[in-house]
C-alpha positions in Angstrom: -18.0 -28.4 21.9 -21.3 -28.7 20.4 -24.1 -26.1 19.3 -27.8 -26.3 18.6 -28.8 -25.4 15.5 -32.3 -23.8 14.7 -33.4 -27.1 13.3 -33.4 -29.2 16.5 -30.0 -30.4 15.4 -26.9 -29.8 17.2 -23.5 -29.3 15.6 -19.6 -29.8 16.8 -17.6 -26.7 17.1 -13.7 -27.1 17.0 -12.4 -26.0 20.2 -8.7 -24.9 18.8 -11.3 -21.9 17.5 -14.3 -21.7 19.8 -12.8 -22.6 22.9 -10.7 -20.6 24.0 -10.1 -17.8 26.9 -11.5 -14.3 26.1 -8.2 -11.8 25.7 -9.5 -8.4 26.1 -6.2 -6.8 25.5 -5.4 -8.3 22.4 -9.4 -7.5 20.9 -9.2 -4.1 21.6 -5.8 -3.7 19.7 -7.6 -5.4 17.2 -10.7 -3.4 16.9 -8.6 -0.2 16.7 -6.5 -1.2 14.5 -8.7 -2.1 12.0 -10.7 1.8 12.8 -7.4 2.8 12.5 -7.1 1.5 8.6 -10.7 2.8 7.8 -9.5 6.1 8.4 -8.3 8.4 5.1 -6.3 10.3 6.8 -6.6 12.5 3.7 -6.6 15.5 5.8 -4.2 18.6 4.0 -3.7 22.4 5.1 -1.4 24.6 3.4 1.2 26.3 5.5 2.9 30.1 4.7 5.5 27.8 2.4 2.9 26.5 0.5 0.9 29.6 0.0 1.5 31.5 -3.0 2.6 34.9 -2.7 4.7 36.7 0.2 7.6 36.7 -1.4 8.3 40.5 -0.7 8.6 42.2 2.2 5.5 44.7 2.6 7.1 47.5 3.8 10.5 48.5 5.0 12.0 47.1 8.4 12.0 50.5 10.7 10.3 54.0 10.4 6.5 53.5 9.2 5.2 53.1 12.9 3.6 49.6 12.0 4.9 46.0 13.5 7.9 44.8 11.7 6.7 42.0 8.8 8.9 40.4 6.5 6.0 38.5 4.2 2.3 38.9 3.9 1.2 35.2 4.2 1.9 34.3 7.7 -0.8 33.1 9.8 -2.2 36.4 11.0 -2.4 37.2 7.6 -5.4 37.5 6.0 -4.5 34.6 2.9 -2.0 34.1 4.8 -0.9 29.6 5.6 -1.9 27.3 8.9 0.4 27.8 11.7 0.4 24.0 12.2 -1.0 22.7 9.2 -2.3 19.5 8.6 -0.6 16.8 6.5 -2.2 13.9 4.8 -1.1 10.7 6.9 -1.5 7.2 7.5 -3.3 5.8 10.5 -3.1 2.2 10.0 -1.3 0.2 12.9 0.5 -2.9 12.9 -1.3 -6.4 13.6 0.8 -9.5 12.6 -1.6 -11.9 11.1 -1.0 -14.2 14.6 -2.3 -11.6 16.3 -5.1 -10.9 14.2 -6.7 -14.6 14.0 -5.5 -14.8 17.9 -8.0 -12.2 18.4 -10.8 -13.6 16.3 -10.7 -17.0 18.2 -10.9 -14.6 20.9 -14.1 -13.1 19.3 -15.9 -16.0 18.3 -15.4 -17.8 21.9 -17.0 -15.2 23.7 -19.8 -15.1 21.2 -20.6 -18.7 22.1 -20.2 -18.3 25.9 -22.6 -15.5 25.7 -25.1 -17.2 23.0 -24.6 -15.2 20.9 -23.3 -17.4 18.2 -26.1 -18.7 16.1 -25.4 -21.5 13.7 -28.1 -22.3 11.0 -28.9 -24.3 7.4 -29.4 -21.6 5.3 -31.2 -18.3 5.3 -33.4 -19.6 2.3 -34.1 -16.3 0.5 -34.6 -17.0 -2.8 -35.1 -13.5 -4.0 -34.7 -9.7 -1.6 -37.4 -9.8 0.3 -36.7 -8.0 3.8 -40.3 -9.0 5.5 -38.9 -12.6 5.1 -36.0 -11.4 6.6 -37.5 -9.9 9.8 -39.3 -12.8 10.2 -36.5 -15.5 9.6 -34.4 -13.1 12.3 -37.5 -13.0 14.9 -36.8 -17.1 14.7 -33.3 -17.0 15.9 -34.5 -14.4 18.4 -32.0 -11.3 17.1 -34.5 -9.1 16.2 -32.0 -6.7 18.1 -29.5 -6.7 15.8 -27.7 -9.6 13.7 -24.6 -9.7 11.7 -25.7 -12.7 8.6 -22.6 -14.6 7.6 -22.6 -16.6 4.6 -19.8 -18.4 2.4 -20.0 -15.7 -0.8 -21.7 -12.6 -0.8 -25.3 -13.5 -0.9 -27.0 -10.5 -3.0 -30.1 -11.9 -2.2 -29.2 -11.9 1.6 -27.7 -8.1 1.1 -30.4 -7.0 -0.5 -33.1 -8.4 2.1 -31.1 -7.5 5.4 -30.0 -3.5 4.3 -32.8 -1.7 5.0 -33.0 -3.2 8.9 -31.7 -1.5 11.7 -28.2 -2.9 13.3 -28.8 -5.6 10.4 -25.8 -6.5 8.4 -24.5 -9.5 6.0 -20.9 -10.4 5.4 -19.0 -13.0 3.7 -16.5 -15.2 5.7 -13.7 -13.5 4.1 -15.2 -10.1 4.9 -15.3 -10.5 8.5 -13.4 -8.3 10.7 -13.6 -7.8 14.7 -15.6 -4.8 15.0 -18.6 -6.4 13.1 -18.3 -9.6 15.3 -18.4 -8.0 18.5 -20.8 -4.6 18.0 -23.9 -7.2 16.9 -26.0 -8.4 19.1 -26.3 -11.8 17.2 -23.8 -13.3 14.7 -25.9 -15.8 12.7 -23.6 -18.2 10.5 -24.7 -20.9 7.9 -23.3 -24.5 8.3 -20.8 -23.6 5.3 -19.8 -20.8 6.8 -19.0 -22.3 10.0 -17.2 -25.0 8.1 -14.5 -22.0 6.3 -14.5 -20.4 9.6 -12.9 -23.6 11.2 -10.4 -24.0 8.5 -9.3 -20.5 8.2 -8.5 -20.0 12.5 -8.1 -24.1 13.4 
């Protein structure tokens, strides 16, 4: 499979990674699991065991006329715990890395059948400058949104790209599914493409 290039030129595209059937299934397991890690899950609430105080009864079981209690910190207390408190916790589901790169062929073949896969020299930024950026992205037409992928991080390219809307940069080894398929455009330099091939062939 080949793909044109923004210089005129065209370039060949391993099919074992670019050609293959679109698994909707297995990307949307892989998009939530990966939102599933991002999350902290940090989340704590203290419950009437982990409240301090209570440890006496307030008043005597029968006789005062009031509702029988046997602590002061339960949850209709005031100061009193949670009824179901929260407990820090771990989100993060399991993808077996088959899975994951199964999915990412996935990814990337739909991004070319749509034409959405742009494939390019370099962004030749020598220094942030995002003006040069809009203009380099009104080129490869994805002035809607682009996601820049180079080899290494590219401060330059970070730097130029940040401040524009649905705009974002990534290294190869930073990719992840939920960049790939929530931009509009996923522009890739030649080297890029080349440690793409060789990480999912």
């Amino acid at each position: 499979m080949k793909v044109d290039m923004t210089n005129g030129s065209s370039v060949d595209l391993d099919d074992a990674v670019f050609a293959r059937d679109f698994n909707e299934a297995l990307v949307h397991q892989a998009v939530v699991a990966y939102q599933a890690r991002s999350r902290s899950g940090t989340k704590a609430q203290k419950s009437r065991s982990d409240v301090s105080g209570g440890g006496a009864k307030p008043w005597r079981q029968k006789g005062t006329g009031r509702a029988r209690a046997g602590t002061s910190r339960g949850p209709i207390w005031r100061k009193g715990g949670v009824t179901f408190a929260a407990r820090p916790r771990d989100y993060s589901q399991k993808l077996n890395k088959k899975m994951y790169r199964a999915a990412m062929r996935s990814i990337f073949s739909e991004l070319v059948r749509q034409e959405r896969f742009v494939v390019v020299d370099g962004f030749n930024i020598d220094k942030p400058n995002t003006k040069a950026m809009i203009a380099f992205l009104h080129t490869v037409d994805a002035d809607k949104g682009a996601l820049l992928v180079t080899t290494e991080n590219n401060i330059n390219v970070n730097l130029s790209s940040r401040n524009i809307p649905y705009c974002q940069s990534s290294s190869v080894s930073g990719l992840n599914p939920l960049s790939l398929v929530s931009h509009d455009k996923v522009v890739v330099t030649s080297k890029a493409l080349d440690k793409i091939q060789e990480w999912l062939a």
